[in-house]
Backbone as a chain_set.jsonl record, in Angstrom:
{"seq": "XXXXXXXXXXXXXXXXXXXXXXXXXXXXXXXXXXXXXXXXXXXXXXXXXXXXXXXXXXXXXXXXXXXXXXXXXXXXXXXXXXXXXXXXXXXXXXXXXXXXXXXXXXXX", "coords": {"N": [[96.207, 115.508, 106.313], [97.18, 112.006, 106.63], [96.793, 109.137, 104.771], [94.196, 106.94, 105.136], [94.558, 104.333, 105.371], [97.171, 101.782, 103.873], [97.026, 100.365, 101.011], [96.212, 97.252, 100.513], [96.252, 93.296, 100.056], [93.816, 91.441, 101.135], [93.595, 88.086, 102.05], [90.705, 86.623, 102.604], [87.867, 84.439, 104.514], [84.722, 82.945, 103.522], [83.574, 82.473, 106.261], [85.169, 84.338, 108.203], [84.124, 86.638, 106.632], [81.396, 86.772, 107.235], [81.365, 86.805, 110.164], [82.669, 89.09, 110.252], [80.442, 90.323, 109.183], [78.387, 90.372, 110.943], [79.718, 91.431, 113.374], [79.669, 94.333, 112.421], [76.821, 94.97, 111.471], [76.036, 94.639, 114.104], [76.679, 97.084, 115.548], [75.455, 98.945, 114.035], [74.642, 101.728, 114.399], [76.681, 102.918, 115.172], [79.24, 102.798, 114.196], [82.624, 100.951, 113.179], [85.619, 101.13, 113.394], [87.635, 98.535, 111.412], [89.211, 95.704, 112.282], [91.092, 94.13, 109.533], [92.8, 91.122, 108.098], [95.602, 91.551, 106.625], [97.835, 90.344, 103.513], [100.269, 89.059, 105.371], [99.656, 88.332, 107.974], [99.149, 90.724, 109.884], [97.178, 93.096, 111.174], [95.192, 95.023, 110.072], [93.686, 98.666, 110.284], [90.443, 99.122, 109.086], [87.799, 101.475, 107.822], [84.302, 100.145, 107.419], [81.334, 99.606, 105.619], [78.241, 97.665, 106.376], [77.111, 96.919, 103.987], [78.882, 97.159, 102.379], [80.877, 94.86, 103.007], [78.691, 92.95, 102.459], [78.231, 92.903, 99.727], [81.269, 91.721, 99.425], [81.143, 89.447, 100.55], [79.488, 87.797, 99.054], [80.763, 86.577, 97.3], [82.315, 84.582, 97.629], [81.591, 80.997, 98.583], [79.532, 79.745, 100.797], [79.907, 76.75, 100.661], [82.239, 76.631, 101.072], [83.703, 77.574, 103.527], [85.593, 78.03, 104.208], [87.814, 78.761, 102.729], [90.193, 80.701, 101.641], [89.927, 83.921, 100.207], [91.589, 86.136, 98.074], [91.015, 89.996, 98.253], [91.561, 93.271, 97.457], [92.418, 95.737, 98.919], [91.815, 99.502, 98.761], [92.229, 103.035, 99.572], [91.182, 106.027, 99.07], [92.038, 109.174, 98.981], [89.412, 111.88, 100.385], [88.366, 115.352, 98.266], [87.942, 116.576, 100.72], [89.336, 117.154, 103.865], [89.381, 114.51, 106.251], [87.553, 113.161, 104.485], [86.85, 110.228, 102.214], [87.44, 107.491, 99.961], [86.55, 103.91, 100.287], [87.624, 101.566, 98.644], [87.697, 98.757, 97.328], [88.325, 95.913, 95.756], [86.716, 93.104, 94.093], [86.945, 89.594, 93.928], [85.713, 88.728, 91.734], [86.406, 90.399, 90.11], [84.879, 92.814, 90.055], [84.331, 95.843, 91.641], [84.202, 98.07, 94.343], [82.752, 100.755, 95.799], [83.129, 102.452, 98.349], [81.866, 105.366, 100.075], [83.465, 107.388, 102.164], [83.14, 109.135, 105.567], [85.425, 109.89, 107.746], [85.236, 110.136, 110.423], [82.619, 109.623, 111.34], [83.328, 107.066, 112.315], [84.736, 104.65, 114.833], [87.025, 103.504, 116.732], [87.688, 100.178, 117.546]], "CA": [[95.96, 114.237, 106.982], [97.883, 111.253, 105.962], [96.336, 108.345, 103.929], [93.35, 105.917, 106.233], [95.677, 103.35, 105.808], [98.095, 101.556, 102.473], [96.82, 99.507, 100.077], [96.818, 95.786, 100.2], [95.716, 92.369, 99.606], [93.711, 90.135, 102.318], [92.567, 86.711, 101.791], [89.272, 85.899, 103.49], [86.971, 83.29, 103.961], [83.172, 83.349, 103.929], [83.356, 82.837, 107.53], [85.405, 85.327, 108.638], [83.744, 87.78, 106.229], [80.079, 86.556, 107.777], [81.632, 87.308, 111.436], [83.046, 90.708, 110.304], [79.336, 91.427, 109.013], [77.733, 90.375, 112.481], [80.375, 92.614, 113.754], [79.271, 96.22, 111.916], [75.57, 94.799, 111.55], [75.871, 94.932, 115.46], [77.187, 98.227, 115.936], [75.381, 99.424, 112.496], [74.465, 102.621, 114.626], [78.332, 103.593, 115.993], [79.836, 102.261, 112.769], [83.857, 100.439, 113.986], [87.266, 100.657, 112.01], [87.709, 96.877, 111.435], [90.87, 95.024, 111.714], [91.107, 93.356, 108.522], [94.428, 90.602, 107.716], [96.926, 91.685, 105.231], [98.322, 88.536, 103.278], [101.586, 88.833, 105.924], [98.833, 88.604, 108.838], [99.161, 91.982, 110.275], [95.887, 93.28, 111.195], [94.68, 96.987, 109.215], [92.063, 98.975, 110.492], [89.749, 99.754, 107.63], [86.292, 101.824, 108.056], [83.942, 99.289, 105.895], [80.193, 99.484, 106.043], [77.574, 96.554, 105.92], [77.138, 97.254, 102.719], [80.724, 96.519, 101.687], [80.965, 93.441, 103.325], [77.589, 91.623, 102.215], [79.011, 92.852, 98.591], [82.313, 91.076, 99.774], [80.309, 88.205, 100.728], [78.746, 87.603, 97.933], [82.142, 86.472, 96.355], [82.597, 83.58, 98.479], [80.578, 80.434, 98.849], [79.402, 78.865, 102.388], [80.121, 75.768, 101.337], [83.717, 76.475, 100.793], [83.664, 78.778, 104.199], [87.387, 77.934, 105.438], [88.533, 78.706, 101.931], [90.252, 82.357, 101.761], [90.11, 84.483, 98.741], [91.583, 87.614, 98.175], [90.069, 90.954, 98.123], [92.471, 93.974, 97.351], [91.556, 97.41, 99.859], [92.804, 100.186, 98.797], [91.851, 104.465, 100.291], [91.814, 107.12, 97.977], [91.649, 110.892, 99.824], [89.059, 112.907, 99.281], [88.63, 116.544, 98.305], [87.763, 117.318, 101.956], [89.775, 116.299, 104.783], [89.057, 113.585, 106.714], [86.653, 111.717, 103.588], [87.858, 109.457, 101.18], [86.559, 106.257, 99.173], [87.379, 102.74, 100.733], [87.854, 101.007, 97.069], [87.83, 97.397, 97.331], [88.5, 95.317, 94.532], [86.231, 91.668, 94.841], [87.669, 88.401, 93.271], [85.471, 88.466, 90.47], [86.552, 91.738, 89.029], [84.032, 94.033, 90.397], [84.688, 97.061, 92.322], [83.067, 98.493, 95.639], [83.404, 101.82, 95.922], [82.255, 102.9, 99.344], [82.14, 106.761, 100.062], [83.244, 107.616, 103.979], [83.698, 109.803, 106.287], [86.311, 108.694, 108.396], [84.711, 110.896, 111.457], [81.658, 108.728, 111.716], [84.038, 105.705, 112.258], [85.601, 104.787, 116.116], [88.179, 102.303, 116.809], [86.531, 98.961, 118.411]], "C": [[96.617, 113.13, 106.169], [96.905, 110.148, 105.665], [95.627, 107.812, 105.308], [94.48, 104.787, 106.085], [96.501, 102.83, 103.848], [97.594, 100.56, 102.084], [97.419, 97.997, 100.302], [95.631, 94.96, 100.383], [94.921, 91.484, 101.318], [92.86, 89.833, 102.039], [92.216, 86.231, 102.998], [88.224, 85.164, 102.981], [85.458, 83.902, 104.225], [83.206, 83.531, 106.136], [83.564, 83.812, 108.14], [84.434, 86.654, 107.951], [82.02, 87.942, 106.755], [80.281, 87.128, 109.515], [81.92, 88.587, 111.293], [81.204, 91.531, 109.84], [78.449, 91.332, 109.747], [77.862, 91.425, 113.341], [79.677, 93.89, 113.525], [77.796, 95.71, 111.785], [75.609, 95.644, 113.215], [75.684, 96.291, 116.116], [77.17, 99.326, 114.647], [75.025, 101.05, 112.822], [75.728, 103.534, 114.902], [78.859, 102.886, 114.817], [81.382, 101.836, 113.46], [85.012, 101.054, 112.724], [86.991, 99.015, 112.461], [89.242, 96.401, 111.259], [90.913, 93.927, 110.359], [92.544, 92.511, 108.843], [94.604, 90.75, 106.872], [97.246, 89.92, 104.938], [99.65, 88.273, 104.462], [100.509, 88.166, 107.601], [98.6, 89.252, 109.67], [97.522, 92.284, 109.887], [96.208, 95.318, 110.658], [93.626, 97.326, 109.252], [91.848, 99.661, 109.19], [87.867, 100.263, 108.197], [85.408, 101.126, 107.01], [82.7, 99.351, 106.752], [79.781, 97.952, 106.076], [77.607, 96.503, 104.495], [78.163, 96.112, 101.42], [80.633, 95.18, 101.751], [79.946, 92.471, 102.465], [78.707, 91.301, 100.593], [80.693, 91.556, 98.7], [82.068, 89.205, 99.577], [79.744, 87.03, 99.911], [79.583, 87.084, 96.459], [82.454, 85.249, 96.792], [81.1, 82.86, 98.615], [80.752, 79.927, 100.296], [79.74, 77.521, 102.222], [81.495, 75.466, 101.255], [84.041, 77.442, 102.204], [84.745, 79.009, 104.923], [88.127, 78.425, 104.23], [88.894, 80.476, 101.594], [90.95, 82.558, 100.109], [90.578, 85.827, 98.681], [91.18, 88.898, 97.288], [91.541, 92.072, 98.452], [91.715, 95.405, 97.977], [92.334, 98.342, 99.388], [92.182, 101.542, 99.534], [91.931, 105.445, 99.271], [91.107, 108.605, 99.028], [90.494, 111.678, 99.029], [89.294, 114.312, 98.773], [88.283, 117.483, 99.512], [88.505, 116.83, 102.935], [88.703, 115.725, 105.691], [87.601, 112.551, 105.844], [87.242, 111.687, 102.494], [86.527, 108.558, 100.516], [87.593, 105.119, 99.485], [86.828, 102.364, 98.774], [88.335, 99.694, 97.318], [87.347, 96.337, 96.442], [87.83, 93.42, 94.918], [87.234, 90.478, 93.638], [86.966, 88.416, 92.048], [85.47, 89.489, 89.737], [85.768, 92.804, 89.367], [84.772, 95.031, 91.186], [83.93, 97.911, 92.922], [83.595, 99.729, 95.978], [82.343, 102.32, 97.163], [82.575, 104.664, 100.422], [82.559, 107.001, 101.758], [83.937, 108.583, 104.309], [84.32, 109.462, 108.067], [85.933, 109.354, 110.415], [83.257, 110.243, 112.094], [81.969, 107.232, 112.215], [84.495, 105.733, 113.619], [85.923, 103.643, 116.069], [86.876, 101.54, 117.719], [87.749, 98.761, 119.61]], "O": [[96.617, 113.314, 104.952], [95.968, 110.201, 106.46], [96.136, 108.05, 106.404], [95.235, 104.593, 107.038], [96.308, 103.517, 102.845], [97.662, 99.614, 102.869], [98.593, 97.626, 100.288], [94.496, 95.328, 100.685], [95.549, 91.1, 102.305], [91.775, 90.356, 101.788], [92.801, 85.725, 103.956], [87.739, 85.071, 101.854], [85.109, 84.901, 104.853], [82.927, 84.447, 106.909], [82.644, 84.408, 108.699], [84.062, 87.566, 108.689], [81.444, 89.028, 106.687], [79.393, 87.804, 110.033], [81.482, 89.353, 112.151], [80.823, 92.684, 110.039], [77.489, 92.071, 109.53], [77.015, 92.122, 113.899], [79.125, 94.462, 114.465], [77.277, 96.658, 112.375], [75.322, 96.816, 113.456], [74.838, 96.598, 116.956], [78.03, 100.115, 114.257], [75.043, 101.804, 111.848], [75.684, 104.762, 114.834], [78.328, 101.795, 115.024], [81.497, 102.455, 114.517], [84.969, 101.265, 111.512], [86.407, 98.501, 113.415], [90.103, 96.65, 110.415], [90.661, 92.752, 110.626], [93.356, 92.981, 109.639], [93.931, 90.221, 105.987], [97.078, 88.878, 105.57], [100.069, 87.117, 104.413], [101.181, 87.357, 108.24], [97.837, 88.782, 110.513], [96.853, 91.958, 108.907], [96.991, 96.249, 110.847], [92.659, 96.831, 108.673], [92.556, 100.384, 108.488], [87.026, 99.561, 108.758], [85.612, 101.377, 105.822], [82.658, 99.245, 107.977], [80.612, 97.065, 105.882], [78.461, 95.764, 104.007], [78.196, 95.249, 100.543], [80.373, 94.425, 100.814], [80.315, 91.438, 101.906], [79.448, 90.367, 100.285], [80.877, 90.668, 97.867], [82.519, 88.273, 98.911], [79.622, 85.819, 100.094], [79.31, 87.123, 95.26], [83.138, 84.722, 95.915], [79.994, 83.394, 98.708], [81.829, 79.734, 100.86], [79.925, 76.864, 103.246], [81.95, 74.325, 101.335], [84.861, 78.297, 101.87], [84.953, 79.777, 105.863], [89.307, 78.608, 104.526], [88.026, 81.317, 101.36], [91.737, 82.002, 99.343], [89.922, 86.687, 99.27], [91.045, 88.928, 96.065], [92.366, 91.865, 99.342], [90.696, 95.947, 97.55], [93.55, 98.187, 99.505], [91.374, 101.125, 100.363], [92.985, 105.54, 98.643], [90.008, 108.806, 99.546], [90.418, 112.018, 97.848], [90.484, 114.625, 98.796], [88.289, 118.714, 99.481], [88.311, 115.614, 102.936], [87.572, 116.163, 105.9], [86.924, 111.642, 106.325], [87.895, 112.53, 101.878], [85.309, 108.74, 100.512], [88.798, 105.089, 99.234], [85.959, 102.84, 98.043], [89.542, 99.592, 97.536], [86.182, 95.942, 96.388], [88.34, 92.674, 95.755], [88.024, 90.795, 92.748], [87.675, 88.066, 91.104], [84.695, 89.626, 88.791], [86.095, 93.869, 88.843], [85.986, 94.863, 91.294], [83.052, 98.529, 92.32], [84.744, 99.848, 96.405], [81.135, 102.521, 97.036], [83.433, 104.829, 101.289], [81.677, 106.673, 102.552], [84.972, 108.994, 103.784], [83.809, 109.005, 109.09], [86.475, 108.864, 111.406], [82.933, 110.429, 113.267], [81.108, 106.387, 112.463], [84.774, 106.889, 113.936], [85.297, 102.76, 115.483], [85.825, 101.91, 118.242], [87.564, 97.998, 120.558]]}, "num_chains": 1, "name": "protein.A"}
C-alpha cells in the first residue's frame, strides 16, 4: 500500500482548527479523512481524530483566531497494512502521535 498521504506543513488558525473539531466531533462515530491546507493551499486528506485536533488546538489562542500557525503532518506505515501513525508536529515542539487504522476512516 502506498504512503496515507506526504508529509507537509499547514498553517492554521484557531478557527479553522475549532471548525475541523466540530467536524469529526460530529461524525465522532463514522470517523472522516479531513481535507487539511498544505502551505501551497492544496487540500490533503488526513485521517485525524478529536483527540488530535483539541491537542492541535491547544496551540493556538481564540483571541488571535484568524492568525495561522503551522503544524507539520507527517504518516509513518505501520507493520500491518493499512495502519500507520498520523505524527503531527505542534508549534510548540510537542509531538502527537496518533495510532490509526486507516480502514475505520471514509472520505467526507
Amino acid at each position: 500500500m502506498s504512503r496515507a498521504f506526504e508529509t507537509f506543513t499547514s498553517p492554521l488558525s484557531w478557527q479553522q482548527l475549532s471548525l475541523l473539531l466540530d467536524t469529526v466531533q460530529y461524525f465522532e462515530d463514522a470517523p472522516k479523512w479531513l481535507s487539511i491546507p498544505n502551505e501551497q493551499g492544496a487540500s490533503v486528506a488526513v485521517p485525524m481524530t478529536a483527540e488530535t485536533l483539541r491537542a492541535m488546538l491547544g496551540c493556538v489562542r481564540e483571541e488571535d483566531a484568524f492568525t495561522r500557525v503551522p503544524f507539520s503532518l507527517d504518516w509513518e506505515d505501520g507493520s500491518e497494512d493499512g495502519k500507520g501513525v498520523l505524527v503531527v508536529s505542534l508549534p510548540n515542539g510537542e509531538t502527537v502521535r496518533q495510532l490509526t487504522v486507516l480502514s475505520m476512516f471514509s472520505q467526507v
